[in-house]
C-alpha positions as CSV (number, residue, x, y, z in Angstrom):
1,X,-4.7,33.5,-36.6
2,X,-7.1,31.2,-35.4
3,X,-6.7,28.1,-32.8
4,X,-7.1,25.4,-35.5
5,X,-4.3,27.1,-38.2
6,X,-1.8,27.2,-35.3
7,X,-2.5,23.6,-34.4
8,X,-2.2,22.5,-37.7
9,X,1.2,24.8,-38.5
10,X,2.4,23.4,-35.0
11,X,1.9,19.5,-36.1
12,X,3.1,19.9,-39.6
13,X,6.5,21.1,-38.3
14,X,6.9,18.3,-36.1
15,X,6.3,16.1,-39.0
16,X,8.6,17.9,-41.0
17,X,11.0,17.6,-38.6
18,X,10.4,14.2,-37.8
19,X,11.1,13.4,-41.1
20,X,14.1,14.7,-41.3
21,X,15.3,13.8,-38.6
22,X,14.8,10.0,-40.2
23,X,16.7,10.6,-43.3
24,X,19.5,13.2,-42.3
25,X,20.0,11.5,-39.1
26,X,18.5,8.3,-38.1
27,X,19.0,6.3,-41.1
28,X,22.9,6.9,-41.8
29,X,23.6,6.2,-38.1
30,X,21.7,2.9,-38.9
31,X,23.4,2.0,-42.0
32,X,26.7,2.2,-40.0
33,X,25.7,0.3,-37.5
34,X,23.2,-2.1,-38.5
35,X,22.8,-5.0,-41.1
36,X,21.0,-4.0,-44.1
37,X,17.7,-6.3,-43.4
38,X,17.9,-4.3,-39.9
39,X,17.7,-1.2,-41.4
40,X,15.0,-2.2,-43.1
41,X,12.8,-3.2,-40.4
42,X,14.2,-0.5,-38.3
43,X,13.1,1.9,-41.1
44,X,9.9,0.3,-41.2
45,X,9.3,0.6,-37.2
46,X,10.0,4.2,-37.5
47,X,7.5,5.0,-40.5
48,X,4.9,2.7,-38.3
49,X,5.3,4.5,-35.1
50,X,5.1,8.0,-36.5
51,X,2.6,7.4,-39.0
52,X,-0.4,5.1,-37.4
53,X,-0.1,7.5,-34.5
């Protein structure tokens, strides 16, 4: 297997996982404890972070 498959197997689990980490965890903690338009934004901030970077 070469460097550049590993890399890219290695980054797409942590963006599967960072993904679901957003919708099975983060976001139902949020709509407990946050106001919808929170959520929202909050929501937004995650998808920013993880996807400009």
């Amino acid at each position: 297997m070469s460097l550049s498959l590993a890399l890219h197997l290695l980054a797409a689990t942590i963006w599967v996982g960072g993904m679901f980490f957003a919708y099975q965890i983060l976001r139902p903690v949020a709509g407990e404890m946050l106001e919808p338009p929170q959520v929202i934004l909050n929501t937004a901030r995650f998808v920013r972070i993880h996807f400009n970077h």
